[in-house]
N, C-alpha and C positions, 0 to 999 in steps of 0.2 A: 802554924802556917809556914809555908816551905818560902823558901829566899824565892825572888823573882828578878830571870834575865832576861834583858832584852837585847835582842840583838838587830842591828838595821845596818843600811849601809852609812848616812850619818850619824849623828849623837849629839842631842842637845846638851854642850854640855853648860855648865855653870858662871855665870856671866854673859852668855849667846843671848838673842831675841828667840823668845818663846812664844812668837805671835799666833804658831799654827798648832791648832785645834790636839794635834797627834801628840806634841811634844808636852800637851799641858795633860796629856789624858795620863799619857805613859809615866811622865814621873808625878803624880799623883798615884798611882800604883805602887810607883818602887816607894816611896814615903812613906804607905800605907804599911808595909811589911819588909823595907831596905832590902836594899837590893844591886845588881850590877849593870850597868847601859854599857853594851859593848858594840865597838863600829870602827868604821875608816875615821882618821882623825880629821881630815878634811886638808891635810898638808901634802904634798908634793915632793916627797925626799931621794936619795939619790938610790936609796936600794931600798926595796920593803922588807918591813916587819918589826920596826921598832914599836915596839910595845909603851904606851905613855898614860898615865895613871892618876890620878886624881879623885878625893872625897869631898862631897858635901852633904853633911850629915850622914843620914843611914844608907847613902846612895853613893857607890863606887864607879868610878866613868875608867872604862879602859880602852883607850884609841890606838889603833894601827896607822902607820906612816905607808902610803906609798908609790912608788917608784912611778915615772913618766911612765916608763913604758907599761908597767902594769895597769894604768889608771886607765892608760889608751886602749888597752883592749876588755880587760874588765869591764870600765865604767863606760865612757863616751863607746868605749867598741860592741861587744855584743849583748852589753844589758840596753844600750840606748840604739844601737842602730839594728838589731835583729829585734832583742824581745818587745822591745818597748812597742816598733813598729807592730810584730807579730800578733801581740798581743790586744792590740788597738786596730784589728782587721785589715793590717794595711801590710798586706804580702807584697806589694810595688814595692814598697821601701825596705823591706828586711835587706842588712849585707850579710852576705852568707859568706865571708871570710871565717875559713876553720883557724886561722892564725888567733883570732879575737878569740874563737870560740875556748881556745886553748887557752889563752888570758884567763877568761871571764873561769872554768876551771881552777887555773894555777892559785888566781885569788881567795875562791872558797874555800881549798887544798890550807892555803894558808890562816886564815882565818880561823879553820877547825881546828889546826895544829897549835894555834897560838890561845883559843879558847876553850879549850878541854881540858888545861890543865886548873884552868882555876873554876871548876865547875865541879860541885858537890852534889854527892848522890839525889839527896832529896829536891835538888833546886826544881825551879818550871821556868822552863826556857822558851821564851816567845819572840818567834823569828818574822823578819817582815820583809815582803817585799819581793819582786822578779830578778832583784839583783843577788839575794842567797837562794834561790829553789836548791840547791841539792847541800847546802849545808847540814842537815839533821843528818843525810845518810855518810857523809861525811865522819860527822861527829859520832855517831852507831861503828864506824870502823876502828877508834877510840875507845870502845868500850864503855863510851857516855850511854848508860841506861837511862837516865832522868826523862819524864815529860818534858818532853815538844811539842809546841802547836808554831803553826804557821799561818799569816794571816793575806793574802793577796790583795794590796790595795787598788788594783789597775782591774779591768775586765779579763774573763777569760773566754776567748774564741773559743768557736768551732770546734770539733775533733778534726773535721778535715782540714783547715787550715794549719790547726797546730802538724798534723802528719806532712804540711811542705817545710817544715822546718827541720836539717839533715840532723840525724843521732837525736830525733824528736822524743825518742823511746828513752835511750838513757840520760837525757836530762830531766822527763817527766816523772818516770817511773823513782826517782833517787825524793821525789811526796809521797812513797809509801813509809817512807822512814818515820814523818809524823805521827803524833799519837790523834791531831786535831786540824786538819784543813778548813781555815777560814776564807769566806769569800763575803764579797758586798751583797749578792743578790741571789734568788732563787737560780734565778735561768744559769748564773755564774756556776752554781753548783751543779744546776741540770748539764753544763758543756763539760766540766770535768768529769762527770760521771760518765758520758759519752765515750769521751778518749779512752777512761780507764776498759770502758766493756768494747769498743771498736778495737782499739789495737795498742790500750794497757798490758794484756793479758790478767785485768784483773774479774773481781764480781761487782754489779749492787746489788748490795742486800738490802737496800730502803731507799727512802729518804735522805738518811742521814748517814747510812753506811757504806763504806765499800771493803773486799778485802784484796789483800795482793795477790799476785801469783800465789807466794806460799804461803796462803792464808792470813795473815799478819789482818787485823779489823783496825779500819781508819773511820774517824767518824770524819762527816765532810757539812759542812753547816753554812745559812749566810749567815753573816753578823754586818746589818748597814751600819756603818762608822756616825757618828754624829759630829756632833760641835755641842762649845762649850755655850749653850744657849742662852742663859740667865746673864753672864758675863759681856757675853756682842750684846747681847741690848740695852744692859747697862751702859758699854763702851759707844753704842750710837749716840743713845740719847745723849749721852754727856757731851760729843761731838759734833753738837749743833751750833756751839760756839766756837768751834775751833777754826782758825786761819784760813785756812785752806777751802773747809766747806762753806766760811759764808763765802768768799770769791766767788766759788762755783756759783753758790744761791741770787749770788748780785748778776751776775756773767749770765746768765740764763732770761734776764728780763723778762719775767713771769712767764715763761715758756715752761712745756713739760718737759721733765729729762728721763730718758732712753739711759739704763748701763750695760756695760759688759765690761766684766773684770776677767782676764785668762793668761794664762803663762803664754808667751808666742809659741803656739806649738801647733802643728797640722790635724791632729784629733780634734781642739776645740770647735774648727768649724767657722773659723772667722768671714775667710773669703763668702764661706754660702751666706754668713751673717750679714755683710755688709749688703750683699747684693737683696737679702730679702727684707732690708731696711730701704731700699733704693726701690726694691716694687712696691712697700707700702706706698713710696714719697707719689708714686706713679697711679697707681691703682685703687688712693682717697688722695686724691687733689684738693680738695676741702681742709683738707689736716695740713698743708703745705705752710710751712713757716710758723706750726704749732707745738713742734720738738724739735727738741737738739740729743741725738746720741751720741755718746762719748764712750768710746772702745780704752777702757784700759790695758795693753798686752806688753809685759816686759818683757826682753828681749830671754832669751834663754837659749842656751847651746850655739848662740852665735857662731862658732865654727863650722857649724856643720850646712854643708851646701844646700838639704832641701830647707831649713831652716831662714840660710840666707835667702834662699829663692821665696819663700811664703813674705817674708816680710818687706820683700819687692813686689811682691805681688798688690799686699795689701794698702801698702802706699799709690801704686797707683789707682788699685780700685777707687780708693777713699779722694784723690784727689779728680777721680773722673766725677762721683758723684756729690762732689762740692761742687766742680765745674760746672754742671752739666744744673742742678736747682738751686746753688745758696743764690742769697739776695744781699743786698749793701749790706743791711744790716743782720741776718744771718749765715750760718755758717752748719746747713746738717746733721755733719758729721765730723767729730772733734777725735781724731786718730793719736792716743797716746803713749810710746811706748817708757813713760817713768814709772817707775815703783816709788809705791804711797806706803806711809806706816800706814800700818792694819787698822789705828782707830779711824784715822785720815778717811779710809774707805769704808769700813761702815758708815761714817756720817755721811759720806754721797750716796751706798745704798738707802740711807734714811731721805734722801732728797727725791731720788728718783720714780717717780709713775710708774713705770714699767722696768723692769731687770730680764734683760735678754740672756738668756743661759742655755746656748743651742748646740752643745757639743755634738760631732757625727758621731763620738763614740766613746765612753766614760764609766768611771769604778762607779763613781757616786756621784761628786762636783758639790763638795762643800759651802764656792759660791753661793748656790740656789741655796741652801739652807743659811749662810750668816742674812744673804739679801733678805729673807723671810725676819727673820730674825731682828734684824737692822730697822723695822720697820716702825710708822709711830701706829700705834692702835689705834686712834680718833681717826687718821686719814692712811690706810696703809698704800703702795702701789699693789702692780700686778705681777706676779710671775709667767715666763715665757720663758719653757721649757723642753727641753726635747725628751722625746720618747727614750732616745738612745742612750740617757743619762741612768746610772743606777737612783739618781734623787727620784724618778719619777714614777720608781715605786710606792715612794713614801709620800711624797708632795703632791695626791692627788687631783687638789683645787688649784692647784698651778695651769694656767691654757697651756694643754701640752700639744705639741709641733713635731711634725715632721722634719728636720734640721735640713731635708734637703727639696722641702714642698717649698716654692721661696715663696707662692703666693699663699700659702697656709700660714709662714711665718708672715706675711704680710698683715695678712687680716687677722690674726692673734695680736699683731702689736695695735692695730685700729681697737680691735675689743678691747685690751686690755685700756688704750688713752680714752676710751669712751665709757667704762666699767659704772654704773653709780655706786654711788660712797657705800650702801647696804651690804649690797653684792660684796664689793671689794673687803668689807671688816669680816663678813661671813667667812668668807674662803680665806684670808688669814689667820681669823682666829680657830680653824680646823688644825689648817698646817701648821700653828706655832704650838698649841694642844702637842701635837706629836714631837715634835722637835724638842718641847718641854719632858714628856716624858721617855722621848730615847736621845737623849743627850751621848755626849762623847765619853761617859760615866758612865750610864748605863753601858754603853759600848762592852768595853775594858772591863766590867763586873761577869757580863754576860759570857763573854769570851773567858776570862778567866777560869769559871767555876763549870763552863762545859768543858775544860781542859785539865781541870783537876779532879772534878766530878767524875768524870767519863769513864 
């Protein structure tokens, strides 16, 4: 069995919290058959490229340092403010500074330079993420021959949308380098395969293939990520005594509770969310004073203005719609922007009725899967989902929503607080069935061996 790299833009590495789903799937991989984690080290230094090095066990972590200014056009610059946007259907917000673009460049440049030396013929190199897309063709100018796969954890647009993004062609086209394009979802596949035949200049040959201009055969596959299934539910249940959630449990006086857990970010769809919590409170008057939703959203990219402005946004929404129905003794809508440890918050997804998970626009949203997950099987809640999520593929017994219908979201949350207990164990125990057997294991099995198989 051949060494296994991974490469991301960070790096779990040893001693870090390994709370997310990605980081426990991946180095269970490299454990399996040792291995190398290579990324940004996650430091700040005054020039890039210090190379920083570390083992634990059969697994080699090797971290890059670097520079303000690289980080600013790289990372916050055009992986965050053009693709992230781009990528997430929101052509408004792309910055189309070539300055960044040249960043987000110079660091892959570096990265390849710095990672091809320690990279052995037979390895399989598994790259992640809108922050390396042209790493592999990089590394191919290197005389790195090894298997490549690449796995895209964000959505991918449109052909035409991706075509408003400048020199669209030679940062797309540098995924023919791959031996393996992974996406979350069919239709993610169907959009790449568009671009490559609109104005790739490549072929499909199927399904699952494409070739380049010069021929070169790329398979192109989904792979929906999971989570580590067995484990959150272990970690819920056990979390029903924990601190934190009886508070909530007491704080709620036998009222139903409404969640939403999301990074503050303009894709998850907050603002539509609140508002289509505010037509339920409108449009079942009966149900008034019979939930409390509780929006968890930590802040994230703070610096950056559409980000300041969404989170002004949603303070006032939230405070208009406390104003405007809570009563002495309730309070709506409970607007949080703290981050919880991970077990912390499966036990409130184990509290909650209903889990609102209404992105406008998402790879997957592993939320909706731990929420499922999190659940007690005698009395589960409901899921409340959007269409536009890659989950809602898989989580078909989730009331799935239109994230921008508000009174569709509305009456989905009414269904879901009014569900009877039958109903509610049926459609949970469909979706945990799947969740059990495509776990974040399966994941990483599956992807591997169409990558080394292929």
């Amino acid at each position: 069995m051949s060494r296994l790299v991974v490469v991301s833009n960070r790096v779990a590495l040893p001693g870090e919290s390994r709370a997310g789903g990605l980081a426990v799937g991946l180095l269970a991989a490299l454990k399996e058959r040792g291995g190398l984690w290579f990324g940004w080290s996650g430091r700040n230094a005054a020039t890039s490229g210090e190379l920083r090095e570390q083992s634990d066990g059969s697994i080699r972590y090797a971290t890059l340092d670097l520079s303000k200014a690289d980080l600013d056009s790289y990372y916050n610059g055009f992986s965050n403010r053009a693709l992230w946007p781009l990528l997430h259907f929101r052509l408004d917000l792309v910055d189309y500074d070539r300055s960044k673009r040249e960043g987000y460049w110079r660091v892959n440049r570096l990265f390849a330079e710095r990672l091809a030396p320690l990279l052995r013929e037979d390895d399989t190199v598994w790259i992640h993420d809108y922050h390396l897309i042209p790493l592999a063709a990089l590394l191919r100018e290197r005389d790195i021959g090894c298997r490549i796969g690449f796995f895209l954890h964000v959505p991918m647009p449109s052909a035409e949308l991706v075509q408003a993004l400048p020199e669209h062609l030679s940062l797309f086209s540098t995924l023919y380098a791959f031996d393996l394009l992974g996406f979350q979802t069919r239709r993610d596949v169907g959009r790449f395969q568009s671009w490559v035949r609109l104005f790739g200049g490549g072929r499909v040959i199927d399904d699952d293939t494409i070739t380049s201009p010069d021929g070169r055969r790329i398979r192109t596959s989904a792979f929906p990520i999971g989570i580590d299934t067995a484990h959150i539910a272990r970690q819920a249940q056990a979390a029903v005594g924990n601190t934190a959630v009886r508070a909530l449990r007491q704080s709620l006086q036998q009222r139903r509770l409404a969640i939403g857990v999301d990074r503050l970010d303009y894709s998850k769809g907050l603002p539509e969310r609140f508002h289509g919590f505010e037509r339920y409170l409108t449009r079942h008057p009966r149900e008034k004073g019979r939930m409390t939703f509780l929006q968890i959203a930590p802040v994230s990219r703070g610096s950056v203005a559409e980000y300041r402005t969404l989170r002004g946004d949603l303070e006032r929404i939230a405070g208009h719609i406390n104003g405007l129905h809570a009563e002495a003794d309730w309070t709506p809508l409970r607007y949080v922007n703290q981050n919880y440890a991970h077990r912390t918050l499966t036990g409130f997804y184990r509290e909650a009725a209903v889990g609102l998970v209404t992105p406008l626009r998402d790879g997957m949203n592993l939320v909706a899967k731990e929420y499922v997950a999190s659940q007690d099987p005698e009395d589960p809640g409901v899921l409340v989902l959007s269409l536009l999520a890659g989950a809602a593929d898989e989580l078909r017994q989730a009331l799935l929503v239109n994230p921008h219908d508000l009174d569709g979201v509305a009456d989905a949350i009414a269904t879901a607080a009014g569900m009877p207990r039958a109903e509610r164990i049926e459609r949970w125990q469909a979706m945990m069935q799947h969740l059990r057997e495509h776990d974040i294991n399966r994941w990483r099995r599956d992807y591997l061996q169409a990558l080394e198989g292929g």
